[in-house]
N, C-alpha and C positions, 0 to 999 in steps of 0.2 A: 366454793360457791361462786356461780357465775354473776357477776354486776352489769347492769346497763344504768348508765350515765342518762336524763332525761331533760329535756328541756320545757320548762310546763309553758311556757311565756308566749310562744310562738302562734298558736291558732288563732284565724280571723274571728274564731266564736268565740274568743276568754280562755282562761286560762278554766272553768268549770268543764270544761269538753277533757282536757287533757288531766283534771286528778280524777274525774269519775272513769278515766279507761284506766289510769295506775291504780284506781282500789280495785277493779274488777280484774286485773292482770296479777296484782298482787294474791287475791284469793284465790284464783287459780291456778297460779305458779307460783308457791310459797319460797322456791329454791332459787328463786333469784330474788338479790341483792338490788334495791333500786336507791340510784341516787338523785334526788328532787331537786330542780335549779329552779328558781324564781323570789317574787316577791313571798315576803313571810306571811303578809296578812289575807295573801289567796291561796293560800295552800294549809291552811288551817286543819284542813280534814285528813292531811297527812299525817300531822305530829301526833307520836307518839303511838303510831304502828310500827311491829316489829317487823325489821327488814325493811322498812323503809326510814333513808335519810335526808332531811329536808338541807338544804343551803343555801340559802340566804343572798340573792344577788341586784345589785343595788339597779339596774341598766339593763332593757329589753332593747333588742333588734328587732327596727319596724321591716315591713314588708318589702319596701324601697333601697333602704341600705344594701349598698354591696360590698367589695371587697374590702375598700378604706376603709369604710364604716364600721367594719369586721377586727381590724387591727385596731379601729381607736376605742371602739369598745369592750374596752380588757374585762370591763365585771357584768358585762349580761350573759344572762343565762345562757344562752347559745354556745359563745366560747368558753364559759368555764365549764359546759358538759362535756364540750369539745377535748379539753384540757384535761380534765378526767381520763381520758381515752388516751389522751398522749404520755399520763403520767402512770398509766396500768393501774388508777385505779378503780376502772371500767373496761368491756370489750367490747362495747359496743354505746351508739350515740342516738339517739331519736331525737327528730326539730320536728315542727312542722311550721318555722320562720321560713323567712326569705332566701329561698331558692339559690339567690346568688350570693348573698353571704354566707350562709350555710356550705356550698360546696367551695368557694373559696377560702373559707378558714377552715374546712375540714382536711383540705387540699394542704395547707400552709403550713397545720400545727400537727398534722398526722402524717403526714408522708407518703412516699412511695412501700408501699410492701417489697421486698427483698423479689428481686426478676421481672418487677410489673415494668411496663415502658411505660403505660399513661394510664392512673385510672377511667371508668368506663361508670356511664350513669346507667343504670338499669331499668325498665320498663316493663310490665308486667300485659301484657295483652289477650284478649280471648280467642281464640282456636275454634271454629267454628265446624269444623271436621273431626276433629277429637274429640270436644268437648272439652279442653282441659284450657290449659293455659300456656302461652309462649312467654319468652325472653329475648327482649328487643335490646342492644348496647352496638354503639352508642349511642343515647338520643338528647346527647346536651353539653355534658360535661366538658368537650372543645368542640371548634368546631370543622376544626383538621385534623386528620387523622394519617399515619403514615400506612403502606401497608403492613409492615411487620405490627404494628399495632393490632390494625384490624383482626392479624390471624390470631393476635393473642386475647381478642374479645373473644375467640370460640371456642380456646379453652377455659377460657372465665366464665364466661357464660353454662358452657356446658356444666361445670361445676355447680354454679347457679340452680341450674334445674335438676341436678341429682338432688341437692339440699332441702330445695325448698319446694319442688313438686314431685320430686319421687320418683325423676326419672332413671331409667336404667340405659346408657348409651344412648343420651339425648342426639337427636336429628339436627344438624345445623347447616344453612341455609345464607349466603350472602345477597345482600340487598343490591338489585343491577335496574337496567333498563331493558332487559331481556333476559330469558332464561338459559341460553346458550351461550358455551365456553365463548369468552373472547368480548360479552358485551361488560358492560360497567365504566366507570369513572378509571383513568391511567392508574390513581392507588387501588382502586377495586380489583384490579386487571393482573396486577402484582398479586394482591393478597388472595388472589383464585390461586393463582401457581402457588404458592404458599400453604395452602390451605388442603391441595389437593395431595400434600406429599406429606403430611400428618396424620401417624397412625393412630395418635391418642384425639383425633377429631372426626365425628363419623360427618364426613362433610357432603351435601346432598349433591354442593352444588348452586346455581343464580336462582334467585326468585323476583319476580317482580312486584310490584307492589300490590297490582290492582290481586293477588294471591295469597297475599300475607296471613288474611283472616280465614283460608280456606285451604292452607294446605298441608304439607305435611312435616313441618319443623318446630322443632319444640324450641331451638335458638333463631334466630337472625341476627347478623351480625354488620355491622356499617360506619361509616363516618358518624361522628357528632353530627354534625351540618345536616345530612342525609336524615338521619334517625330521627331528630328534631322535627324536622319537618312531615316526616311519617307519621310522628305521633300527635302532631297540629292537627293535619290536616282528618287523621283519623278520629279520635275528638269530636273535631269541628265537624264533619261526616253524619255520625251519630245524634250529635245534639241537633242539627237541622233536618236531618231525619226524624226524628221525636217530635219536633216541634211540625214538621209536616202532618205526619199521620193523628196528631193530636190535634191539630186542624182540618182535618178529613173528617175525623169521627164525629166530631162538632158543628160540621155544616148544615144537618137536621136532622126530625126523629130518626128519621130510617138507619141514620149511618151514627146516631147515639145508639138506638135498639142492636144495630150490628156490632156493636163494640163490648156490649154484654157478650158476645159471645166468642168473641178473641180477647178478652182484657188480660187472661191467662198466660196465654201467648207473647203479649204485650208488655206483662211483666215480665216473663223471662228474659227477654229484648232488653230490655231496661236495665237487668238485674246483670246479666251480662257483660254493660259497660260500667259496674257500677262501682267507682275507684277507691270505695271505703271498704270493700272485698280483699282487697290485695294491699291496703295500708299505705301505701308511696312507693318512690322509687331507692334504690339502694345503689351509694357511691363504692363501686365495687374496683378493690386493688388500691386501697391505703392500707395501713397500720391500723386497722382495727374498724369493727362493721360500725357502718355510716348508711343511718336510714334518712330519707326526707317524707317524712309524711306530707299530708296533701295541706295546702293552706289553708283549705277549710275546709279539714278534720272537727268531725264529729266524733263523742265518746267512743262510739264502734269503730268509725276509722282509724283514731287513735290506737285503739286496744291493737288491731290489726297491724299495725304499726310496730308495735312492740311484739308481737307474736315474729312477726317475720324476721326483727331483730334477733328476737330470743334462738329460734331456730337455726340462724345464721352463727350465732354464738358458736351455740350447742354442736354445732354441726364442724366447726370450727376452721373456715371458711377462709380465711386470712391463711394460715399457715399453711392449707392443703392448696390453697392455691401459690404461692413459693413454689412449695415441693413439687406440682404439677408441671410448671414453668419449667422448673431444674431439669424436670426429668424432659421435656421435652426438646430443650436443648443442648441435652446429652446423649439424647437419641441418633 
């Protein structure tokens, strides 16, 4: 039976956001094993469901904590789900605490997976041409990246989207300042020649940004620094796009009456960027799956959360990535 290690403590809503998605994840996937980290007296509506184990931990990680704060807090929730994972007896982790301790003790107390050079934080993006979904790495987790890293984001990644969108010979795409061989950052520049002599990577090629959401790659693959900023600025993009046309539609009758009749539309738009869909981001290339739900996860984003986890399990995502690696350079 597969286990995920959980951390209830972490969402800016309460800890009621994150057991209302473990009962509803529990009844739906009765074949996982969940182990419950938090305070005892908000997790009340766990005890004494089967398959589910409550643990009792005295110390939450606020939002601001980071690394140190990670290491001095030996008995909150966050590291001892953490610790679970390192001690096998989980395969996976879900937070949705602070970003920066979470992937710093995930990093500390889990490791490198066997061939990884650096884990890679994951990003879930929408596809505007496909319809589906892309994978964006790296977009956090350092924020240098070498080139032989980057080319090893494209077999991660590519992995990534067999997994968990069902691709078959995912499209992968590196992030440049142009679309032609020769443009990108000096490590970009490496990891094209890199990238371009791998036959387990179906590699397109440069993309550039203003592209990203319209073209034809189900990976993109980048520096930390790079990716970070792509996924700021894209974000930031959408929410002030929202907040404009939501300001259009409101400047009087005629353009309220006109918005009955795109609100359709409007939600699709919406529904689109909407990050409780995809759960979080996933620290991909440690010793066992490492999800970050979003900080303010709601039950549904939660669940999703744990769905992506489950899948990544199941899918077993850790070891097939080694074995990838290996084989790649034995190629």
């Amino acid at each position: 039976m597969n286990t995920l290690a959980i951390d209830m403590m972490g969402s800016d809503l309460g800890s009621k956001m994150s057991v209302e998605a473990v009962l509803r994840f529990h009844k739906e996937h009765p074949e996982f094993h969940l182990l419950c980290f938090g305070k005892a007296e908000e997790l009340n509506a766990l005890s004494g469901q089967e398959g589910i184990e409550v643990i009792v931990t005295t110390e939450v990680m606020e939002m601001t904590d980071g690394a140190l704060e990670a290491l001095r807090k030996k008995d909150s929730s966050m590291v001892k789900a953490i610790e679970a994972v390192r001690e096998r007896r989980a395969s996976g982790v879900v937070s949705a605490g602070g970003t920066g301790a979470f992937l710093s003790a995930s990093s500390l107390l889990l490791k490198k997976a066997p061939g990884v050079l650096r884990p890679a934080l994951v990003a879930s993006f929408p596809n505007f041409k496909t319809g589906g979904h892309m994978a964006i790495l790296d977009v956090g987790a350092s924020n240098e990246n070498t080139a032989e890293e980057i080319a090893q984001f494209a077999i991660m990644g590519s992995l990534y989207a067999e997994i968990v969108e069902n691709v078959v010979n995912p499209k992968v795409s590196l992030l440049a300042n142009g679309s032609e061989e020769g443009k990108g950052s000096p490590n970009g520049k490496k990891a094209y020649e890199i990238l371009k002599t791998k036959k387990e990577v179906n590699f397109l090629g440069n993309i550039e940004a203003s592209n990203v959401l319209n073209g034809d790659s189900d990976v993109i693959v980048t520096d930390g620094y790079s990716g970070n900023v792509l996924l700021k600025a894209t974000e930031g993009a959408a929410k002030t796009v929202g907040k404009l046309l939501k300001k259009v539609f409101l400047k009087n009758l005629r353009s309220k009456i006109a918005y009955l009749f795109v609100k359709g539309g409007m939600r699709d738009f919406k529904a689109s960027f909407d990050s409780r869909k995809t759960g979080g981001a996933l620290l991909l290339g440690t010793n066992g799956v490492v999800v970050k739900a979003h900080g303010n996860s709601d039950s549904e984003a939660f669940y999703n959360a744990l769905l992506l986890a489950a899948r990544l399990v199941e899918g077993e995502v850790v070891t097939k990535i080694s074995k990838r690696l290996q084989d790649a350079n034995n190629a």
